[in-house]
N, C-alpha and C positions, 0 to 999 in steps of 0.2 A: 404499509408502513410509512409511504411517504405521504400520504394524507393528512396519517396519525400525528404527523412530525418526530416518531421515532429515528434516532438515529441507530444504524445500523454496522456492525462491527462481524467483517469479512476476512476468512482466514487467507490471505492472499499468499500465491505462488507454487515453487515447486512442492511435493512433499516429497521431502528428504528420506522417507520410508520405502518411497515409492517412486524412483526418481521421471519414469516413465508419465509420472501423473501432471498434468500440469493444469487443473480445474478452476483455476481463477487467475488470468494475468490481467495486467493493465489495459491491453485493449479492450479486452471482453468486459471490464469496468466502463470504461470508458463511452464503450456503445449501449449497456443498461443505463447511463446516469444519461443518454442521449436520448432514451426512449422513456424514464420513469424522472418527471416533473416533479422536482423535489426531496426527490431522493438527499439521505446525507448518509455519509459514510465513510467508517473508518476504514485504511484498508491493514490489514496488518501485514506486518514485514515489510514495510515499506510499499504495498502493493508487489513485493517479488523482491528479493533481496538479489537475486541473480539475474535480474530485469532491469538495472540499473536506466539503463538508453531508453528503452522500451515506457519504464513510467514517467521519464522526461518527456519524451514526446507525446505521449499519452495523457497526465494527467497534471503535470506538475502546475501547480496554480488554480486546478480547478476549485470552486469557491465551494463545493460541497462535500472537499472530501481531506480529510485530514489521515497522514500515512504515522502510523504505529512504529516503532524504531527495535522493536523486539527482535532480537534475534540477527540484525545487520550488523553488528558487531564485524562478526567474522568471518561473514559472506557477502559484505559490500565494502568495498575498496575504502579506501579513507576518500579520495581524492572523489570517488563516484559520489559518496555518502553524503561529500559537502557540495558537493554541485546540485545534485538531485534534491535536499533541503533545501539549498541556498534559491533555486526555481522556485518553488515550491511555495516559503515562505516558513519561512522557523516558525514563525504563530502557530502554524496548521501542523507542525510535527507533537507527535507525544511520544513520552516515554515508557517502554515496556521492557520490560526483563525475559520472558519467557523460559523461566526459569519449571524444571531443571534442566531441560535440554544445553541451556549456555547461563556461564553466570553474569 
């Protein structure tokens, strides 16, 4: 995909189904964009809505990866939300609903 120049859109973080699951956080992003040369990628929920620290340190500013806003709403602090953007760079944020779970 990163050859292709496909960008790729990753369901990131807990799943709230399944709270025990946790199959995509920021590091583990972090170490495939270390290893796959070109990779882009969206991550969604912010890369982990309940990862706030975790994708500061991890990813925030990385130039290939832009974090999905779906669902942080009501599981990332106001004060985390603007920090973790504000790293980050509001360019590289977008906006998601992930509706219907939140409206």
């Amino acid at each position: 995909m990163a050859a292709a120049g496909v960008v790729v859109l990753l369901h990131m973080g807990e799943d709230y189904f399944a709270p025990c699951a946790a199959r995509a956080i920021p590091r583990q992003l972090a170490r495939v964009l270390d290893t796959v040369d070109g990779l882009r990628v969206i991550a969604a929920h912010a890369s982990g809505c309940k990862r706030g620290q975790e994708v500061v340190d991890c990813l925030a500013g990385h130039p290939r990866v832009w974090l999905d806003g779906a669902y942080c709403a009501g599981a990332l602090y106001d004060e985390m939300r603007q920090r973790l953007f504000a790293a980050h760079g509001y360019e590289r944020v977008l906006r998601g609903s992930d509706i219907p779970w939140v409206s």
